[in-house]
C-alpha positions in Angstrom: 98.5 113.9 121.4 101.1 111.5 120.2 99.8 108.1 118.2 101.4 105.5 118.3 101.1 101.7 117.2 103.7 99.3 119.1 101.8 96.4 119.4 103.1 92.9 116.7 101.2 93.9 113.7 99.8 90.6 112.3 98.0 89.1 115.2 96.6 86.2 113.1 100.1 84.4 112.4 102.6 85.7 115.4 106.4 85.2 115.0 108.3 85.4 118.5 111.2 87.5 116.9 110.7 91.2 115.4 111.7 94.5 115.0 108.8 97.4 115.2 109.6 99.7 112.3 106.7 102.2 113.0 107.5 105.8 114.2 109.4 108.8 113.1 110.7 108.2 109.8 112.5 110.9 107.0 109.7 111.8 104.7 109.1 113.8 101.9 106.8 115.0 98.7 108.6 114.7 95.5 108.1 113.2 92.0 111.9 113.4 91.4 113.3 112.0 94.2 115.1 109.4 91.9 117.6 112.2 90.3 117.8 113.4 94.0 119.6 110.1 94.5 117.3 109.2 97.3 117.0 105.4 96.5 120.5 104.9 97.6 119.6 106.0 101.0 122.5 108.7 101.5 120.4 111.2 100.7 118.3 112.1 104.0 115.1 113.6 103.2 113.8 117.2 104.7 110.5 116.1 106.8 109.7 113.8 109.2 106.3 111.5 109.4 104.9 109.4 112.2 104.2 105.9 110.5 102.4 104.0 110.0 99.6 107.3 109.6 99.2 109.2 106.1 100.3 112.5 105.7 97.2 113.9 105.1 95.6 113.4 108.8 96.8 114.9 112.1 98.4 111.6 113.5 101.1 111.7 111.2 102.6 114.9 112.1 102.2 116.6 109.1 98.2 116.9 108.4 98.4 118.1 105.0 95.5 117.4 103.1 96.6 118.3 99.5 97.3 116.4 97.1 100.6 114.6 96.3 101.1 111.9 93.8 104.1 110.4 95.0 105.5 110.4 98.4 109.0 108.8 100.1 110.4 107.4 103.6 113.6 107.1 105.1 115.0 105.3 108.1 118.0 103.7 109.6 117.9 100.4 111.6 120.0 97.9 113.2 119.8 94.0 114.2 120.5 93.1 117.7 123.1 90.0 118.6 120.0 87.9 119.3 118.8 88.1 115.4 122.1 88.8 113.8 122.5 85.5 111.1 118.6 84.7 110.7 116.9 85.3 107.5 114.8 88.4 107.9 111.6 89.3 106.4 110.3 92.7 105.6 106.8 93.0 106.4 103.8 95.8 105.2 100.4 95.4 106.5 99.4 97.9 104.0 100.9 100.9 101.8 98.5 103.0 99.0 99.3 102.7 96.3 102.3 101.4 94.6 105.5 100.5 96.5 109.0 100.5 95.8 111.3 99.6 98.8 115.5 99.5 98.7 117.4 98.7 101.8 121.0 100.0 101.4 120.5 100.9 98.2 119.0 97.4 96.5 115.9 97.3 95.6 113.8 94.7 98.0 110.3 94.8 96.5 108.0 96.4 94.4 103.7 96.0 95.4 100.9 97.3 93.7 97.9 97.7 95.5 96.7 99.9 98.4 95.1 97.2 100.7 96.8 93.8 100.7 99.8 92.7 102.8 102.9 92.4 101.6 106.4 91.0 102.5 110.0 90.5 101.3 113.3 88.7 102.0 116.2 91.5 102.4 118.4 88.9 104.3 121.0 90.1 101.4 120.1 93.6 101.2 121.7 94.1 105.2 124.7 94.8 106.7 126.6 95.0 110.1 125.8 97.7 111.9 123.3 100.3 110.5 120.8 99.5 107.7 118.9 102.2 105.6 115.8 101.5 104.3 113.9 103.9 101.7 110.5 104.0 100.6 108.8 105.4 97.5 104.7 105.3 97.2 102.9 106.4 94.0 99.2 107.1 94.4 97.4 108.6 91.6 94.7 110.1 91.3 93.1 108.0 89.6 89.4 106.6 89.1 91.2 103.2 87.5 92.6 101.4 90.9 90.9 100.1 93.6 90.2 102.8 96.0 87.5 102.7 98.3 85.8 105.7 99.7 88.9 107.9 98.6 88.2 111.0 96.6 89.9 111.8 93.0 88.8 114.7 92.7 91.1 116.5 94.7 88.8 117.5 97.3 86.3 115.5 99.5 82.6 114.7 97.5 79.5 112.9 98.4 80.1 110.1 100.1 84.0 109.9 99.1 86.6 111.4 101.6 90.1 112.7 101.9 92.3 110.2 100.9 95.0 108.3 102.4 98.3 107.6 100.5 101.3 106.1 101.3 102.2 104.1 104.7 98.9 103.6 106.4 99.4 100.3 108.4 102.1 98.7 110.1 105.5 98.0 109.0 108.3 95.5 111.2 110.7 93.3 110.9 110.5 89.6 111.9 113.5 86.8 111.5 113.6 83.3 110.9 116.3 80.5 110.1 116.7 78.8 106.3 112.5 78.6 105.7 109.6 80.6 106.8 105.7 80.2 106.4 104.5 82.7 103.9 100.8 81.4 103.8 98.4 79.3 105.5 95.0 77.9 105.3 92.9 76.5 107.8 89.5 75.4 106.9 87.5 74.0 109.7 84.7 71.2 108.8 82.5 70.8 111.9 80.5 68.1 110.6 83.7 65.8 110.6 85.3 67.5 113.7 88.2 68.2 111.7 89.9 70.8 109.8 92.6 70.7 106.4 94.4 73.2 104.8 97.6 74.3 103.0 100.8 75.4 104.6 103.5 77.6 102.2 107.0 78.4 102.5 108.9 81.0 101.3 111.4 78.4 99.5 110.8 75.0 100.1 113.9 73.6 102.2 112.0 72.5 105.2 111.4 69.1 105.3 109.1 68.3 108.1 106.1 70.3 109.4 104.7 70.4 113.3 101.3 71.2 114.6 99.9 71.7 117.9 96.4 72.4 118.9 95.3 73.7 122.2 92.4 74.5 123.2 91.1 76.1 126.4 95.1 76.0 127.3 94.8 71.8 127.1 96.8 70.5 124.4 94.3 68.4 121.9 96.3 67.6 119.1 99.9 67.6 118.2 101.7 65.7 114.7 104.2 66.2 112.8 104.9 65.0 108.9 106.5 65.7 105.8 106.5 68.5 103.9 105.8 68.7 99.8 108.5 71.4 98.6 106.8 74.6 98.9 102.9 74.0 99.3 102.0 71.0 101.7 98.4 69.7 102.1 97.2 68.4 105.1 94.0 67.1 107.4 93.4 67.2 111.1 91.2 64.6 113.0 90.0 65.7 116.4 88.0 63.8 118.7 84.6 65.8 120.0 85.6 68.0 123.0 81.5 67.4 123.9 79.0 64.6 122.8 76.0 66.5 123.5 75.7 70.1 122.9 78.5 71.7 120.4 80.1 74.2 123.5 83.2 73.9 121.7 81.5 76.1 118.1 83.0 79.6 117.9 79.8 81.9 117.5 79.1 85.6 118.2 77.5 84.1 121.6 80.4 81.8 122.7 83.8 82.9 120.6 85.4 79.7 121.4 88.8 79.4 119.8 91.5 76.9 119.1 95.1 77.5 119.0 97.8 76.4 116.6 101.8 76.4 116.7 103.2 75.7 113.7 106.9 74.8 113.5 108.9 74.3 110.7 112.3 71.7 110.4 115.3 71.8 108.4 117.4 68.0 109.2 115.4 68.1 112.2 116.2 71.6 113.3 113.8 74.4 113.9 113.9 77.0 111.8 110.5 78.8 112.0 107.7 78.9 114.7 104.5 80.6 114.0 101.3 81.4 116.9 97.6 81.4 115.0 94.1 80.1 116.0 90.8 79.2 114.2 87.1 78.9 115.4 85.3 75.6 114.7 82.2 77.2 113.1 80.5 76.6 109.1 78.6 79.4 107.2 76.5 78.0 105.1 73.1 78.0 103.0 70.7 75.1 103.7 68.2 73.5 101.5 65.4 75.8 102.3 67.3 78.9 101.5 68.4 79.7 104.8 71.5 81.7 106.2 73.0 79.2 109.1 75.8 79.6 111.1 77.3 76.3 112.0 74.1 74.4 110.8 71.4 76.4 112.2 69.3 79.3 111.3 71.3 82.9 112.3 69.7 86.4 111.7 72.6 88.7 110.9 72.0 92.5 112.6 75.1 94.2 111.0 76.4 97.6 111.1 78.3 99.8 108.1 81.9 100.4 109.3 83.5 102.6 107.5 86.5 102.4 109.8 88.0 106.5 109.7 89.1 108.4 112.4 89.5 111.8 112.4 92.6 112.5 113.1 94.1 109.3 111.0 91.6 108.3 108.1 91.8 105.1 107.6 94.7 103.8 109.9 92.8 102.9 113.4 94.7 104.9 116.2 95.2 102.6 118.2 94.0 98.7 118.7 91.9 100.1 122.0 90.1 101.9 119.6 89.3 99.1 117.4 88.2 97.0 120.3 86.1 100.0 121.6 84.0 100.1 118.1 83.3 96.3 118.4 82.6 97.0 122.0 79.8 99.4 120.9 78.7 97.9 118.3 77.7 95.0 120.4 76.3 97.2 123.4 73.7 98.7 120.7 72.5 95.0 120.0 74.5 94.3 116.4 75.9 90.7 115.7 78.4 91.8 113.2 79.4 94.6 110.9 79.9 95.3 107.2 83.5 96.9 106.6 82.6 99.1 104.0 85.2 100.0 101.1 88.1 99.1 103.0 90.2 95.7 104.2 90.8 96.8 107.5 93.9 97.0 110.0 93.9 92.6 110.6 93.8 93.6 114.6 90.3 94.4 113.5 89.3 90.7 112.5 91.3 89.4 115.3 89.0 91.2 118.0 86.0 90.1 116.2 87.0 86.8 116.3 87.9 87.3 120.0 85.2 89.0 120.9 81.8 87.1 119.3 81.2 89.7 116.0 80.7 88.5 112.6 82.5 90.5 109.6 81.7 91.2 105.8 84.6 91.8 104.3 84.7 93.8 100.4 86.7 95.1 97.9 87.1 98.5 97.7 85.9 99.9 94.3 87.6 101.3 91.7 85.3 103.7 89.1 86.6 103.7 86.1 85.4 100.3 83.8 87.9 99.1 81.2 90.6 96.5 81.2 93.1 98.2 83.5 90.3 98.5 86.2 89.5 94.6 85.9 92.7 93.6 86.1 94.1 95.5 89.1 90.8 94.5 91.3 90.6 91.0 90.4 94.7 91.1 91.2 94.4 92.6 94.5 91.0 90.9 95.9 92.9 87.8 95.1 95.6 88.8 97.9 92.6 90.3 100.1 90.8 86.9 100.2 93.9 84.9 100.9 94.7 86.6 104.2 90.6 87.2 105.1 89.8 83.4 104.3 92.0 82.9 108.1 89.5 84.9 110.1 86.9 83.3 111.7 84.9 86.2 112.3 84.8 87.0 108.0 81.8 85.3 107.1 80.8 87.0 103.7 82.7 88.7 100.5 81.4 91.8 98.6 83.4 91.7 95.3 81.8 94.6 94.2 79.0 97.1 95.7 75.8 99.4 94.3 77.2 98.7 90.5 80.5 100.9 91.3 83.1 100.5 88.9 80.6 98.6 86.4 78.3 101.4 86.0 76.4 99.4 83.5 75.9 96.4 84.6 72.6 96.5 84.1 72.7 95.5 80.4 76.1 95.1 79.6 77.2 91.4 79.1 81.1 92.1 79.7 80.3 93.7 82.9 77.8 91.1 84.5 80.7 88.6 83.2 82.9 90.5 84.9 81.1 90.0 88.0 80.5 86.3 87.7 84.2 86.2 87.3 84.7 88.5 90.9 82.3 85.6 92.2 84.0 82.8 90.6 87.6 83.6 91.6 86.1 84.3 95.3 85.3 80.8 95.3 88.5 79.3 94.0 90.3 80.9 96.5 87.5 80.0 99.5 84.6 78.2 99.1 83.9 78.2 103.0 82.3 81.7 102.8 79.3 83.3 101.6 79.7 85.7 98.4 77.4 88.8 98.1 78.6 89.6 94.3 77.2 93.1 93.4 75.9 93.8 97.0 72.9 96.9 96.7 71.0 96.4 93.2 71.6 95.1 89.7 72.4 91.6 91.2 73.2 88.5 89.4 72.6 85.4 89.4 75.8 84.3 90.3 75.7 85.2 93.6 75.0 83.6 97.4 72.9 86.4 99.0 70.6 88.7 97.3 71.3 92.2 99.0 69.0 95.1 98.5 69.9 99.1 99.1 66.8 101.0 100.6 67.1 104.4 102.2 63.2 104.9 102.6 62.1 107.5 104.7 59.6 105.4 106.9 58.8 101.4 106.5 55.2 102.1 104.9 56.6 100.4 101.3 59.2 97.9 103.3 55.9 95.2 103.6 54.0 95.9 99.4 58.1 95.8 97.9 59.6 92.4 100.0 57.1 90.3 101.1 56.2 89.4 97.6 57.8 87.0 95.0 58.5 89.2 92.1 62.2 90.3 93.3 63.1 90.7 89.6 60.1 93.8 89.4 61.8 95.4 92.4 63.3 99.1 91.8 64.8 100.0 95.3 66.5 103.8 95.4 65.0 103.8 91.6 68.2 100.9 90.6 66.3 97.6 89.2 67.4 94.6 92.1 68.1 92.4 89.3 70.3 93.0 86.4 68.9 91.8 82.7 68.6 88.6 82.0 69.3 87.5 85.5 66.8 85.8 87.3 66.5 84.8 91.6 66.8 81.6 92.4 65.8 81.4 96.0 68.4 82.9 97.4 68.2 84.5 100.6 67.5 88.3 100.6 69.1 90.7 102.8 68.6 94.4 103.3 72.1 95.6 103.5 71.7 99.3 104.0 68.9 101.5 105.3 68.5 104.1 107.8 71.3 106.7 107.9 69.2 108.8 109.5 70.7 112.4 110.6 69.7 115.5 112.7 68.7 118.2 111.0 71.2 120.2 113.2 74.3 118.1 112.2 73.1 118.2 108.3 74.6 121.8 107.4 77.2 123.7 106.0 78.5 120.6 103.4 77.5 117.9 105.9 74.7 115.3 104.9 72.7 112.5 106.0 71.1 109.9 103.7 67.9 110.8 106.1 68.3 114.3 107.0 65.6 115.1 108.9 65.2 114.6 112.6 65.0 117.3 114.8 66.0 115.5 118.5 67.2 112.1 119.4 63.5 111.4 120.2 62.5 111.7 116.5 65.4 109.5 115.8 64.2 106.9 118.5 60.8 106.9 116.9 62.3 106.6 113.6 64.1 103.5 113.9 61.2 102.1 115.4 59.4 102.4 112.9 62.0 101.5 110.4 63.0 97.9 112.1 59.1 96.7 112.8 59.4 97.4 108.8 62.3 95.3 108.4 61.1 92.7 110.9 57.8 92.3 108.9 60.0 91.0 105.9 61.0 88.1 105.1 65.0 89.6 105.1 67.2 87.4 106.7 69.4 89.9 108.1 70.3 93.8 107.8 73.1 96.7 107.9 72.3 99.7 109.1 74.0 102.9 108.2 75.8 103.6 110.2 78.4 103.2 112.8 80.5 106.6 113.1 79.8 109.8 111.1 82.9 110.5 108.7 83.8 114.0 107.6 81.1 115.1 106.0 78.6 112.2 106.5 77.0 112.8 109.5 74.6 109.7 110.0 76.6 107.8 112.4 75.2 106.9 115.5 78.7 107.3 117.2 79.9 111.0 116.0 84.0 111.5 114.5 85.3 110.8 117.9 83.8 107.5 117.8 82.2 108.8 120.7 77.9 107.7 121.1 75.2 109.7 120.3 72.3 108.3 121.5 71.5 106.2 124.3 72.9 102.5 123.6 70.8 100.2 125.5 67.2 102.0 123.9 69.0 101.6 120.3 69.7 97.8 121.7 66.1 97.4 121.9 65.3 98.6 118.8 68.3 96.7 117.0 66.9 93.4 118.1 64.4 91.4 117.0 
């Protein structure tokens, strides 16, 4: 089967003008591939690679899953007449871990980090006729960098997998003339009927910025005004589109959306146009310590997403199949999901947003405390959180999960500081959102959410542990809820993984469940019912169950490694909802 991802990669802000770059490239494994002279691109390289998949998984072509610390592309391009003279960016939706990049033989860029988008200028770097562009990826490893659910070991362990390195989301081309957007922000207030944000540009020569708002394909808004150098501020009035009931609220049940053009000027001439959209809708916490979605009271039923396919890891094969999981998730009676370990391909987001699902969106962990560790996270969940904060669907950030990468946090004061910080730097870049900090056990204070971890067999102990006060006495999975010296203060509680119930038939030869122990999809049936009236006796104000697909050697999905389901939807549906 041949996998392939030709669709514009970065639905959220569209330019009309690119270039796909994914496909067959020149690939190969070597650590000396400097002395081989390959940076200068004349040197072509002895394998080929499907990108944007990792070499390690079947969709790439090459489906080898040892290890290899540093890998390289190679392929030739040219600029059609209709482009030739524009400025054009080079753009990466993601590459693990570091990146170098040269285009005929310059060196473009250089990224660290194996999640964030990133992008260049290599306007100078081309030339008439063909262009050669090389790239190197170093990927360690190593414990240290943010990782996920990626094995260092060499080998797949527990609940950590065989990793992905190099290329593993889109890469294209896309042109523009003197200026370009780089970053945006739109916050939408609903109590005002209005939104603000911050538009950036790549160098500060336009002078004048445009917006137009449509919505329901009826243009609502449209102005145009200065722009500050680089980074201009700006606010939005809108009259209400309704003056009795708020139809125009984006929420799981009505996903309604608003559309913005941005256009950028130069002495009154265009020189960059940009397509994105926004849903009117506020996550919040009120006075009485409840979750609310756009000033009212929501009950989040979420699902763990692990997003990995087996024949591609983590790069989704195709955006069908990312709409299909939403699809699902929904048809089994979940509101949102939990993207676990992993920023995921931005077509997921988009759908959500489209399609009604709420998203949680963390930071995969690194494992490894010390200096290194905090400053590489912080780094890249800094760049995470400034492309997430523009998805409507993101309603949450998980800076760090079950204690992972600050083993002791428990009773170490750098490492619950370290976490306040996580929090803290969330909320400089986005205050609209909700931040679980240390989502599992060993929470602190300085957090939104209170998120417990409990794989219980049966609900029997759900009622005598949470429908108490005493959070701080809590233990769940034997971790304490609270870290030392941090106390609750009335935050809402949310049971963020349970179940992860398996068949005992699945559950052999390496694989695993978390609750290995059914014998049928009956006794799963009647387990689950018996685990949600326990969860619906709490006072929780949401849940994730575990979980969506099974992965390698977890097997506790309720959709198996096809992504295919294993039970019957609409009886799970009634067990899923309250």
């Amino acid at each position: 089967m041949k996998f392939e991802r030709n669709e514009y990669p970065r639905p959220q802000y569209r330019r009309d003008s690119w270039i796909n770059l994914n496909g067959e490239w020149e690939f190969d494994f070597e650590g000396d591939g400097i002395k081989l002279g390959y940076a200068s691109g004349k040197v072509g390289l002895p394998k080929k690679i499907n990108v944007p998949f990792s070499y390690q998984y079947e969709a790439s072509g090459i489906g080898d899953a040892s290890a290899h610390g540093t890998v390289w592309y190679r392929r030739t391009f040219k600029i059609g007449a209709d482009n030739a003279g524009k400025n054009a960016l080079l753009c990466f939706n993601a590459s693990d871990y570091e990146t170098d990049v040269w285009v005929n033989g310059i060196h473009a860029v250089n990224h660290r980090g194996g999640f964030a988008p990133f992008s260049a200028d290599i306007t100078k770097c081309l030339v008439r006729g063909e262009n050669v562009i090389v790239v190197r990826c170093y990927d360690p490893d190593d414990p240290t960098i943010p990782r996920g659910k990626q094995s260092w070991t060499g080998s797949p362990f527990g609940c950590w997998y065989v990793p992905n390195t190099g290329i593993w989301q889109s890469v294209w081309l896309e042109f523009f003339s003197g200026d370009a957007v780089t970053s945006y922000i739109i916050d939408p207030d609903i109590d005002t009927c209005s939104f603000s944000g911050e538009i950036t540009t790549l160098y500060g020569l336009a002078d004048e910025i445009e917006l137009a708002v449509s919505y329901k394909e009826k243009l609502v808004k449209k102005l145009r005004f200065s722009a500050d150098g680089k980074h201009t501020r700006f606010g939005v009035s809108l009259m209400e589109l309704d003056f009795v009931d708020e139809n125009h609220y984006w929420t799981p049940e009505h996903p309604n959306l608003f559309y913005v053009d941005v256009n950028l000027y130069i002495g009154g001439k265009l020189a960059d146009t940009g397509h994105t959209r926004f849903g009117m809708r506020k996550i919040s916490i009120d006075e009485c310590g409840n979750v609310c979605l756009n000033n009212r009271v929501y009950y989040q039923r979420l699902i763990l997403d692990q997003g990995y396919w087996k024949e591609s890891g983590i790069t989704p094969p195709s955006v069908e199949h990312i709409r299909e999981d939403i699809r699902l998730s929904k048809e089994m009676g979940f509101n949102g999901a939990r993207k676990h370990q992993k920023f995921e391909d931005p077509y997921f987001y988009y759908l959500a947003e489209e399609m009604g699902f709420l998203c949680w969106c963390e930071m995969p962990s690194a494992y490894n405390y010390n200096a290194h560790e905090v400053y590489d996270q912080s780094r890249e969940w800094q760049e995470i959180i400034s492309v997430a904060r523009n998805f409507t669907s993101v309603v949450c950030y998980v800076p760090l999960n079950e204690s992972w990468g600050v083993r002791k946090i428990l009773g170490d004061a750098r490492q619950q500081d370290y976490a306040r910080a996580m929090y803290y730097i969330t909320k400089a870049v986005d205050q609209t959102r909700l931040v679980s900090t240390n989502d599992g056990w060993e929470n602190i204070e300085t957090t939104d959410l209170i998120s417990v971890h409990d794989y219980a067999y049966d609900s029997s102990e759900f009622e005598a542990k949470y429908c108490g006060t005493d959070l701080e006495a809590l233990y769940p999975q034997g971790r304490k809820l609270m870290s030392e010296g941090c106390e609750e203060s009335g935050q809402p509680v949310l049971l963020t993984e349970f179940g992860g119930i398996a068949m005992t038939r699945n559950a052999t030869g390496g694989n695993w469940g978390y609750n290995s122990s059914a014998e049928n999809e009956e006794e799963v049936y009647g387990r689950l019912e018996n685990l949600m009236k326990g969860v619906y006796s709490c006072p929780f104000q949401g849940y994730c169950y575990t979980q969506l697909t099974d992965v390698q050697q977890e097997v506790n999905g309720l959709l198996d490694e096809n992504h295919k389901p294993k039970f019957d939807n609409a009886r799970l549906k009634k067990l899923f909802e309250k």
